[in-house]
N, C-alpha and C positions, 0 to 999 in steps of 0.2 A: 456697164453691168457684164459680168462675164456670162459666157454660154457655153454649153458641153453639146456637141453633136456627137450622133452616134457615130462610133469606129466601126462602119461595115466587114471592115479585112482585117480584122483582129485577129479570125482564126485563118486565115491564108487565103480564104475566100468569100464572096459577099454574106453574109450573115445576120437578120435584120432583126436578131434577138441575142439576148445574152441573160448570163446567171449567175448570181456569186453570193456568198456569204457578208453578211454585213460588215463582217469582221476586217474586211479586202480595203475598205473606202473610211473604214471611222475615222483615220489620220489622214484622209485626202478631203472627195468632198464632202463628208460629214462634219467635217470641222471647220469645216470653209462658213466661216461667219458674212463674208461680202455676199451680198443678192447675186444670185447667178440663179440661168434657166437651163433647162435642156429641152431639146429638139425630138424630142421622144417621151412614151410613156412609160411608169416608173410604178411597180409594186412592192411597196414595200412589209415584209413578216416579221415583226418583231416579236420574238420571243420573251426576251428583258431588254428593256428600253425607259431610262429616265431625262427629263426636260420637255423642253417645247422646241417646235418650228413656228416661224414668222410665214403667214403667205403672204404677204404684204404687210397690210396693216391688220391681220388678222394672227392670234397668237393660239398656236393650238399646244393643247397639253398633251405630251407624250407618253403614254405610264402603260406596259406592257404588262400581258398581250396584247398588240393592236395591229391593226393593215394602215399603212397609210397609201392613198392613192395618188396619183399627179399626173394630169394629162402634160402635153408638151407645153410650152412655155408659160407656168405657174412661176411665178419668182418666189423665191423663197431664200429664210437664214435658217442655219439651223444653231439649236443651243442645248447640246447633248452633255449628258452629265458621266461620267464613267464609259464603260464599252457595251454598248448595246451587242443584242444576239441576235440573229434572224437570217433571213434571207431574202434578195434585191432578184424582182426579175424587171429585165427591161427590153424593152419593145417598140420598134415603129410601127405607125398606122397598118403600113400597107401589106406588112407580114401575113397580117390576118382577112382585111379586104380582099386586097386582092385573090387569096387562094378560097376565099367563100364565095368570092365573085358578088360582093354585097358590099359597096362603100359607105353604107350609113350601120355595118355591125355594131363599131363602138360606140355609135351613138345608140344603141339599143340596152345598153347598159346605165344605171341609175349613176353608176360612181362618175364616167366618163361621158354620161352624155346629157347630164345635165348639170348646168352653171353655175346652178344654187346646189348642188349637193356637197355632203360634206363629204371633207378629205381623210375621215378616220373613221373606222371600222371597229370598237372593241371585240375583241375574238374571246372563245372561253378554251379551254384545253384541245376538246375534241377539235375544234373548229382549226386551232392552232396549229396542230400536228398533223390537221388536211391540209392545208396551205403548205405548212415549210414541206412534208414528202412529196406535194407536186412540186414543188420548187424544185426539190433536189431530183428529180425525175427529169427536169428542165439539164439541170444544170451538166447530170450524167453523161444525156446524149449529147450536148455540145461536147462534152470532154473528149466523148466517144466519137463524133459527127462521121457516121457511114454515109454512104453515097444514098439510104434511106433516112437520116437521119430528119431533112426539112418536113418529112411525112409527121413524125412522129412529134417533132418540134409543134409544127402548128397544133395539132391532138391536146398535146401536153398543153398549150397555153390557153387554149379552146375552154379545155374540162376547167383549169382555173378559172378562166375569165366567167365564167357561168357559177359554179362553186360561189366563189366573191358574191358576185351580183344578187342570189339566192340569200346569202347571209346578209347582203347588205340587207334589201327590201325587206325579210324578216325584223333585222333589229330596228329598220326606222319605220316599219310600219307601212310598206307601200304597195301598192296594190299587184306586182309583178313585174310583168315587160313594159320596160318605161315609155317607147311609142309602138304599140301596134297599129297607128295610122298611118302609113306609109306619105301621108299630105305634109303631118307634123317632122318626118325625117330630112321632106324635101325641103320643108321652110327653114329649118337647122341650115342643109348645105348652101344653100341658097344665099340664108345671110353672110355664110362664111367666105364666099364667092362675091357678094355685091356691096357687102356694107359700108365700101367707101364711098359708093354712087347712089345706093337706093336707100333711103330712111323711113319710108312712111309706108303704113300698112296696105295699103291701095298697090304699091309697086308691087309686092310681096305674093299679093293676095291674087294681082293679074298675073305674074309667074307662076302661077299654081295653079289656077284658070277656077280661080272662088272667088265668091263674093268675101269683105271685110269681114260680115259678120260671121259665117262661116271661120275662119282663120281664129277669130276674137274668140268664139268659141274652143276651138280648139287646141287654142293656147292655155286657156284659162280652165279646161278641162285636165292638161296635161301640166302645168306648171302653177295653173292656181295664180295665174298672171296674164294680163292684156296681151295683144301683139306688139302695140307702143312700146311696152316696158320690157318686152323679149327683146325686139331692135334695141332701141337705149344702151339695156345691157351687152349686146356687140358689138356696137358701136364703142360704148366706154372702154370696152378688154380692146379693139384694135388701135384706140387711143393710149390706151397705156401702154400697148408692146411698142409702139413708136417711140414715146416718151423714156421710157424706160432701152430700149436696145438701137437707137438711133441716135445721130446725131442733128436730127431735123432743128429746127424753128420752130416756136408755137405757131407761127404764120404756115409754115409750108404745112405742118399739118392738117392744121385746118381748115386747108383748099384745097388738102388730099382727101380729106374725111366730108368734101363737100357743102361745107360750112361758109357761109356769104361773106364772114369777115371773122377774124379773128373774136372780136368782141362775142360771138353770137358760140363761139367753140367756148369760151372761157364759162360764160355764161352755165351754158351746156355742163361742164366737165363741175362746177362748184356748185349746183342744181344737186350731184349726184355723189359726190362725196367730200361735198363741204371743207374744199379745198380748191388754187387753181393748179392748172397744168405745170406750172413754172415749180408752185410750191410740193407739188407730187413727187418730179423730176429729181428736185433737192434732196428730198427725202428720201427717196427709193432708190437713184439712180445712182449713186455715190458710193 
């Protein structure tokens, strides 16, 4: 599967953001039909846009105005009809971490920091021509990039990312700040950190120095789902980026992902999306 990492030295020096009109990528990766990821996060503005994207096995309809979001390594195709409009900002984590001095920010966001959320945003006028002017506000000072320019950069992506999240939770009904429990933020990095060694809610729950029920709670307050089925589902996304961007063995996997035997990962991965590993691999990876 191909991967796009970001080009930090695109503009002559390190840069952990960038911005461009859609118009720049329709005859690159926009038409790039082969699954491929990127190593960064991805907002997309569409002004006029027809077709669908593939995130997998998942086919989303495209039909502008709409935001598409994508954290880093979502596979995807795309199957674009004519020349879409809009505008592309893109971004690694640490841009904004690190200068908030908060590594669970983007997980504080509904579009990014949660698994189940969806990847498209319908926008209406006014909403549309807030997005694309911060974009292009984006994309100005990079053109510009003064020696104040990272100041205003993060600003500019800040008021976005907030902007977004406010319309997301609007349009899908949700209650605000996706965790204000600073427990539920740790238990996110935590898996993101252990999931190849720790699986069960008991691990989770003594990293975080709680009792299960506790945890169970606060999952299912925050996601509307168990702990189980929180682990589960990161456990299966770090099975697929293997499967899909390695060249592993079902075996090496599965004694990577701490599984007793191959039988017991297969078992596992067709439990949860009524396929095995081998046959995922075929289909996605190709």
């Amino acid at each position: 599967m191909i991967r796009f990492d970001f080009y930090k030295n695109k503009y002559g020096k390190e840069l952990l953001i960038d911005c461009f009109n859609v118009a720049e990528i329709t005859h690159r990766s926009l038409s790039l039909q082969e699954l491929h990821v990127t190593s960064f996060y991805e907002m997309f503005f569409f002004k006029e846009v027809a077709g669908h994207i593939l995130l997998e096995d998942t086919k989303l309809e495209l039909d502008g105005p709409v935001a598409l979001l994508l954290p880093p390594a979502q596979p995807r195709q795309w199957h674009l009809q004519g020349s879409p409009e809009g505008m592309v900002v893109i971004f690694e984590g640490e841009f904004m971490e690190a200068f908030l001095k908060d590594n669970y920010f983007l997980n504080r966001l509904y579009y990014f920091g949660n698994s189940d959320a969806a990847a498209t945003l319908p926008l209406n006028k006014e909403e549309t021509d807030i997005l694309i002017e911060l974009s292009k506000n984006i994309k100005h000072e990079i053109d510009l990039l003064a020696s104040d320019s990272y100041h205003l950069l993060r600003a500019y992506l800040y008021q976005l990312l907030i902007v977004v999240n406010r319309s997301f939770t609007v349009h899908y009904q949700l209650k605000g700040n996706l965790y204000r429990n600073s427990e539920i933020l740790k238990f996110r990095e935590f898996l993101r950190q252990n999931i190849r060694m720790k699986q069960t809610v008991k691990q989770y729950a003594d990293l975080l120095g709680i009792n299960r029920n506790r945890l169970n709670h606060l999952c299912q307050e925050t996601f509307g789902k168990n702990a189980l089925s929180i682990i589960h589902d990161e456990l299966l996304k770090s099975c697929k980026g293997d499967l899909l961007t390695t060249g592993k063995t079902i075996s090496e996997i599965s004694y990577e992902h701490n599984f007793s035997a191959p039988s017991n990962f297969v078992r596992f991965f067709k439990s949860l999306t009524k396929q095995s590993p081998a046959s995922y691999r075929q289909e996605y990876a190709n």
